[in-house]
N, CA, C and O of each residue as an XYZ file, in Angstrom:
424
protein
N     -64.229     52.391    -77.930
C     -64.324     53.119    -76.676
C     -65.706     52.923    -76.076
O     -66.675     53.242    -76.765
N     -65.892     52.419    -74.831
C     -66.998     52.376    -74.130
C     -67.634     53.946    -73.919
O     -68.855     53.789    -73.928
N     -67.341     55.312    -73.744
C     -67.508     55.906    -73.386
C     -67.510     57.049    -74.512
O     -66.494     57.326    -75.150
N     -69.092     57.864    -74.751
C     -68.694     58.062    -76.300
C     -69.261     59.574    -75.887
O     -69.683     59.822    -74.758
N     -69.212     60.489    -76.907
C     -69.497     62.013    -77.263
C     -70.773     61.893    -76.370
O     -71.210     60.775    -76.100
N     -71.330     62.938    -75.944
C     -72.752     63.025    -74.985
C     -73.114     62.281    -73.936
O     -74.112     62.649    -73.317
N     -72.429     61.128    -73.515
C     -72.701     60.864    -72.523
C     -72.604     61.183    -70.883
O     -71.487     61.558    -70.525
N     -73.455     61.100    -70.010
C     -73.017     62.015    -68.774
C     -72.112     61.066    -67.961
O     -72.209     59.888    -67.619
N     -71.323     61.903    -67.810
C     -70.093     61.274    -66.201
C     -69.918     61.880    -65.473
O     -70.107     63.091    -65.591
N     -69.297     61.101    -63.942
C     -68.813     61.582    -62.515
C     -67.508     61.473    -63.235
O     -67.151     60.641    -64.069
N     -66.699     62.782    -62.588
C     -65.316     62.532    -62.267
C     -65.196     61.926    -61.114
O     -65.787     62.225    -60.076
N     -64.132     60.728    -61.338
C     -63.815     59.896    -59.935
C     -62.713     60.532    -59.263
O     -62.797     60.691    -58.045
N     -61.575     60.962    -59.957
C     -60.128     61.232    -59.589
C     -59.781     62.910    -60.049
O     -60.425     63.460    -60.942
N     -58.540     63.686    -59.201
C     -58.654     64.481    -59.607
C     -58.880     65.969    -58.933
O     -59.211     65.903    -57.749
N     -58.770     67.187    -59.430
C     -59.180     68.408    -58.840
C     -60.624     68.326    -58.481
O     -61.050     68.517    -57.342
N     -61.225     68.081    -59.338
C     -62.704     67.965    -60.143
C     -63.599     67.078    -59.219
O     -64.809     67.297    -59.167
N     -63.100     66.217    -58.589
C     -63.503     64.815    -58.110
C     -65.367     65.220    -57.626
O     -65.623     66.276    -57.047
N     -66.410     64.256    -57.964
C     -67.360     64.086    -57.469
C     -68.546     65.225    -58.610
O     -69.758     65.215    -58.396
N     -67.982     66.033    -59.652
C     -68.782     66.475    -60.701
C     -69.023     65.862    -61.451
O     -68.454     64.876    -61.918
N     -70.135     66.476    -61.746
C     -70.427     65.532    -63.119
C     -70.857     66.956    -64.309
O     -71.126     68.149    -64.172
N     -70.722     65.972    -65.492
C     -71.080     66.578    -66.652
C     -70.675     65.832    -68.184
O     -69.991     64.825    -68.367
N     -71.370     66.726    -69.209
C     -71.187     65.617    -70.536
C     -70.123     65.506    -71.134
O     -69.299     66.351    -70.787
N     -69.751     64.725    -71.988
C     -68.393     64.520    -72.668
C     -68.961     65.146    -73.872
O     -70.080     65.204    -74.382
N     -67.612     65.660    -74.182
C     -67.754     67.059    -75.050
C     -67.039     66.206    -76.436
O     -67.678     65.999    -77.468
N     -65.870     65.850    -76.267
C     -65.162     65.473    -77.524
C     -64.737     63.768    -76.907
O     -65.363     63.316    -75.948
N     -63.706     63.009    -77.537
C     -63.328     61.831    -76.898
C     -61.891     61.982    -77.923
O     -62.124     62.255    -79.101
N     -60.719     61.846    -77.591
C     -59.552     61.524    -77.754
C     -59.026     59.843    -77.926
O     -58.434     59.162    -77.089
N     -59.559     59.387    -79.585
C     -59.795     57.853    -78.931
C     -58.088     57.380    -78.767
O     -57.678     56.909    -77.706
N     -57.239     57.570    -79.901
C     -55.890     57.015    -79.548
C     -55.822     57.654    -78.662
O     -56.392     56.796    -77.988
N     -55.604     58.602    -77.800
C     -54.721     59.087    -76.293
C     -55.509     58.538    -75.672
O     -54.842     58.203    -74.694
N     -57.008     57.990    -75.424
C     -57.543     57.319    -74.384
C     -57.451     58.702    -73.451
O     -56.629     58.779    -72.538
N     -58.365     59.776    -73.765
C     -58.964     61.663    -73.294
C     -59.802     61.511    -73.565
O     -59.967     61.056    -74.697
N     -60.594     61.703    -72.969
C     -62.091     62.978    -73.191
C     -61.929     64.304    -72.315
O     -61.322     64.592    -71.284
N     -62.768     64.984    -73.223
C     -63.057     66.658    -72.769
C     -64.257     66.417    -71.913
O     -64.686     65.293    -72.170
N     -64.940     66.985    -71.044
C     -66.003     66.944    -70.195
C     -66.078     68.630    -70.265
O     -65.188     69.481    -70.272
N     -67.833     68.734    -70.322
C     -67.707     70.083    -70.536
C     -68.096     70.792    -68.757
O     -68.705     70.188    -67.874
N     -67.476     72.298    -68.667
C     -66.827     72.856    -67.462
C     -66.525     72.077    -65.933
O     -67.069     72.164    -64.832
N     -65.016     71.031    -66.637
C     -64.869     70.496    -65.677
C     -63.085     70.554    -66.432
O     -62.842     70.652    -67.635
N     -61.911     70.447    -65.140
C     -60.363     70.502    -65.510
C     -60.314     71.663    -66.441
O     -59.581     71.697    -67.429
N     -61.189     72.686    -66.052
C     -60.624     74.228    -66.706
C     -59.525     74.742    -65.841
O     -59.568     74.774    -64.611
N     -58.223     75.267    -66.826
C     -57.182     75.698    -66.349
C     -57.394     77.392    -67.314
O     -58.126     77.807    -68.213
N     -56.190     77.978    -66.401
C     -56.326     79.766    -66.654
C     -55.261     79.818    -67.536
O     -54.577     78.800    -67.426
N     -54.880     80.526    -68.297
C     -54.199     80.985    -69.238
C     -54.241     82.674    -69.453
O     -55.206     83.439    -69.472
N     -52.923     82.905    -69.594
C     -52.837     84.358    -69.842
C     -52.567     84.533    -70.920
O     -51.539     83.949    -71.264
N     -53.203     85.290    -71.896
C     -53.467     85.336    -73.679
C     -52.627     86.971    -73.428
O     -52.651     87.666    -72.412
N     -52.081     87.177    -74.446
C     -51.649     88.420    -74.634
C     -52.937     89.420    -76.050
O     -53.687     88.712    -76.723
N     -52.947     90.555    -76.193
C     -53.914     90.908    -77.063
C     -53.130     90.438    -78.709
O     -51.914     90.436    -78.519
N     -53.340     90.190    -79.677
C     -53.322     89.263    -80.850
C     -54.310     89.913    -82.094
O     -55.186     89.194    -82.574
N     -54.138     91.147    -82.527
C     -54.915     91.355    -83.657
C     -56.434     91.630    -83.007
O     -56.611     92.170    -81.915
N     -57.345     91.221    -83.769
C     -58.613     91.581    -82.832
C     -59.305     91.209    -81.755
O     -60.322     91.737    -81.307
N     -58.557     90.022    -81.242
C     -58.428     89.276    -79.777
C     -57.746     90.003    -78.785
O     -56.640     90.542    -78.806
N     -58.694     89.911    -77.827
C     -58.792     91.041    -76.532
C     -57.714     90.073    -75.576
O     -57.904     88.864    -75.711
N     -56.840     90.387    -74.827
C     -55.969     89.583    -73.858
C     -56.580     89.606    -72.802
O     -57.413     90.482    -72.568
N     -56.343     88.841    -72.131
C     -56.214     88.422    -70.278
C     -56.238     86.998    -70.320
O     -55.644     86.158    -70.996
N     -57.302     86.948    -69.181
C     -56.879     85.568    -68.235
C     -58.582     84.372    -69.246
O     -59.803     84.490    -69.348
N     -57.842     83.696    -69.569
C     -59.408     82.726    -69.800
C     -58.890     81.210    -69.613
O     -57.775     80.689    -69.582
N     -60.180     80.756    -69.506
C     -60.369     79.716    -69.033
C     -60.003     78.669    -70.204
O     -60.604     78.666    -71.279
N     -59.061     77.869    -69.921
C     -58.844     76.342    -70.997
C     -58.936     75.512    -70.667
O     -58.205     75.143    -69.748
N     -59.972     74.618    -71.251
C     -60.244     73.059    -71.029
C     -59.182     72.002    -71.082
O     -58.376     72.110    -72.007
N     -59.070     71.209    -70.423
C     -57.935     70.325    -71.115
C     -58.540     68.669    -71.054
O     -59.734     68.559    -70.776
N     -57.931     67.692    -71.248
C     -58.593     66.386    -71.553
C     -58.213     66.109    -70.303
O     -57.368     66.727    -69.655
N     -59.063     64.837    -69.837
C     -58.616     63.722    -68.509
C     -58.554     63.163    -69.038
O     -58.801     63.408    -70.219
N     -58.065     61.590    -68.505
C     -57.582     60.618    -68.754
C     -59.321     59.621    -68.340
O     -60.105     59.755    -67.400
N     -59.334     58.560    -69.700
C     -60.616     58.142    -69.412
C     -61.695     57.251    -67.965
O     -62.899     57.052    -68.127
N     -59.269     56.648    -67.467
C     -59.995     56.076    -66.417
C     -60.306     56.633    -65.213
O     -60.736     56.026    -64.233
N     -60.027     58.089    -65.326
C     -60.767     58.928    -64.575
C     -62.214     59.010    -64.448
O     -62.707     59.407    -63.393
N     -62.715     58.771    -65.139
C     -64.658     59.345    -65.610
C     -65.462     58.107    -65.470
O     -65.026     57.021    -65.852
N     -66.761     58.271    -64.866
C     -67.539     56.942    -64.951
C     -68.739     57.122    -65.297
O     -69.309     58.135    -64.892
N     -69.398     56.227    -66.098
C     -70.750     56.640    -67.035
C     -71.609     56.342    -66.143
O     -71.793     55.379    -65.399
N     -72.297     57.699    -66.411
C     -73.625     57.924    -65.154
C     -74.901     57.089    -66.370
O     -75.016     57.500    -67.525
N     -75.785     55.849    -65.787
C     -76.272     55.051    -66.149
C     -77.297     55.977    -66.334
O     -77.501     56.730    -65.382
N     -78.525     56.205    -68.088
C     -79.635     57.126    -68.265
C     -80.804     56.463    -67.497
O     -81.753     57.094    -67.031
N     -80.670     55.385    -67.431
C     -82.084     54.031    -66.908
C     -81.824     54.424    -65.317
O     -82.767     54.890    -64.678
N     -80.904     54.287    -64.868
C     -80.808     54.391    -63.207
C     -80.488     55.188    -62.526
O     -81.004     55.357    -61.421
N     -79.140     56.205    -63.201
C     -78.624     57.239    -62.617
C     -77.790     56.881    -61.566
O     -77.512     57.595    -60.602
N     -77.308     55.484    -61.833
C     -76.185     55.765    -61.027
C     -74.963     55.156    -61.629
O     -75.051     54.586    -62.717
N     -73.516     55.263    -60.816
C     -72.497     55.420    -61.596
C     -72.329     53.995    -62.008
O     -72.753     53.134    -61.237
N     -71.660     53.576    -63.334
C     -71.924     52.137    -63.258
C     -70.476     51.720    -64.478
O     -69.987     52.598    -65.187
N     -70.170     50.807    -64.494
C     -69.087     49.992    -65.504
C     -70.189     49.556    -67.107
O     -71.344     49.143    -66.996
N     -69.589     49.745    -68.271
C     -70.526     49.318    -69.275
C     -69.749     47.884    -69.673
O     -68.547     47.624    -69.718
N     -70.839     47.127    -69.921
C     -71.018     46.251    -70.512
C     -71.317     46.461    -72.000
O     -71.734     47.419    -72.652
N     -70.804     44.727    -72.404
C     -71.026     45.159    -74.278
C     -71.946     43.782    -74.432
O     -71.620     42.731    -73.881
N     -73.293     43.943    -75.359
C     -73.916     42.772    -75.731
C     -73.970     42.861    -76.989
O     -74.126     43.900    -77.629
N     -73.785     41.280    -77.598
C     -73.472     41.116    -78.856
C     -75.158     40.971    -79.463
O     -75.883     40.419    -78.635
N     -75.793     41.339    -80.631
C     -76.941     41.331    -81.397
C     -76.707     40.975    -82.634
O     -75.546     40.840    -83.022
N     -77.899     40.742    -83.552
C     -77.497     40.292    -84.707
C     -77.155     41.672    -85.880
O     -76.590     41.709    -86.973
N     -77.682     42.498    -85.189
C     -77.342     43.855    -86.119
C     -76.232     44.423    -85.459
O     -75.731     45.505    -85.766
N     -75.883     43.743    -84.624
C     -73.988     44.793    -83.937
C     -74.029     44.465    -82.716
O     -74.926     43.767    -82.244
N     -73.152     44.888    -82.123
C     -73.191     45.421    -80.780
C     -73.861     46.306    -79.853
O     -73.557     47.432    -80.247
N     -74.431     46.390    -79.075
C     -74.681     47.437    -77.976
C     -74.224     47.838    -76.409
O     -74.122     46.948    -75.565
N     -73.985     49.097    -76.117
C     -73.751     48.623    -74.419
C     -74.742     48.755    -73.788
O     -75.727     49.342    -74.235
N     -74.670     48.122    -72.362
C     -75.492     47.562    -71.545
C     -74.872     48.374    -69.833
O     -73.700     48.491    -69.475
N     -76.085     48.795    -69.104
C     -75.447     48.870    -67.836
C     -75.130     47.740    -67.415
O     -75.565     46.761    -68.021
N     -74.245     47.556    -66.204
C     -73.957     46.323    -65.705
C     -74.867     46.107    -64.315
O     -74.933     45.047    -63.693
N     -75.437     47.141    -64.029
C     -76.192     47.336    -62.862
C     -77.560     46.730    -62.853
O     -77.981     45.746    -62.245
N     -78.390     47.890    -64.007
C     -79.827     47.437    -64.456
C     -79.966     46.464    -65.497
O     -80.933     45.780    -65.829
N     -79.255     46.513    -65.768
C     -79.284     45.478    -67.470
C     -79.803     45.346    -68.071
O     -80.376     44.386    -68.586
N     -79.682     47.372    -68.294
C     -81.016     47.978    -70.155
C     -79.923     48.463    -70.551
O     -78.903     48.870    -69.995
N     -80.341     48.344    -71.782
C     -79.844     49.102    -72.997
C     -79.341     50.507    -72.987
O     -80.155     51.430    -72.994
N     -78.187     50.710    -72.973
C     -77.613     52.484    -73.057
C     -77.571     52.794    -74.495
O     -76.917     52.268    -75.395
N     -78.476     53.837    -74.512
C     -78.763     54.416    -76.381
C     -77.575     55.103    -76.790
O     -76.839     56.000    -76.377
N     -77.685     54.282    -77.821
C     -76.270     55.194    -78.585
C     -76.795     56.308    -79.069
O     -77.755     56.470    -79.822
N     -75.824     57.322    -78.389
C     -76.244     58.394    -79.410
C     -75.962     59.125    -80.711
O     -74.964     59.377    -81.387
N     -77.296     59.362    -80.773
C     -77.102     60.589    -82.159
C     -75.900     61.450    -82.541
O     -75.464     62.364    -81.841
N     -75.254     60.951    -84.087
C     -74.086     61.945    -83.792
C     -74.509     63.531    -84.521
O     -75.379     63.588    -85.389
N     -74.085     64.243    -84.244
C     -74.083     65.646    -84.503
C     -73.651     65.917    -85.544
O     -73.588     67.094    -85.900
């Protein structure tokens, strides 16, 4: 997946269209990510033991080719590239053509 945990995106398509924010989780077989407070839908919970009922807010996944990786070097929206190295792979903006840091996993 080009598009991994922490990275920032625009939603392109959508309710949402023109926000941005980080990817929260990534859904790699369904080809989802979560983006955090963005495609929150309402839900009515009933009360459940020590869970209080009403209305809250649920995240749900988009579809990836919805989202576009906001470039850290340029800041703007851009397609990733992949360059091959002798220790692996890395991606690359296609715009500036630096290095996008992989990140740290949690």
């Amino acid at each position: 997946m080009k598009i991994q945990k922490g990275d920032k995106v625009k939603i392109m398509l959508g309710k949402d269209r023109g926000k941005e924010g980080k990817v929260e989780f990534v859904l790699v077989k369904r080809k989802k990510v979560f983006v955090g407070g963005v495609n929150l839908y309402k839900r009515h919970v009933k009360k459940h033991g020590n869970l209080e009922g009403g209305i809250i807010d649920l995240p749900k996944p988009m579809d990836i080719s919805n989202v576009a990786l906001i470039c850290p070097n340029c800041n703007k929206t851009t397609k990733i590239g992949i360059k091959k190295l002798e220790s692996g792979k890395t991606r690359i903006c296609r715009k500036c053509k630096k290095e996008i840091n992989t990140n740290a996993k949690d």
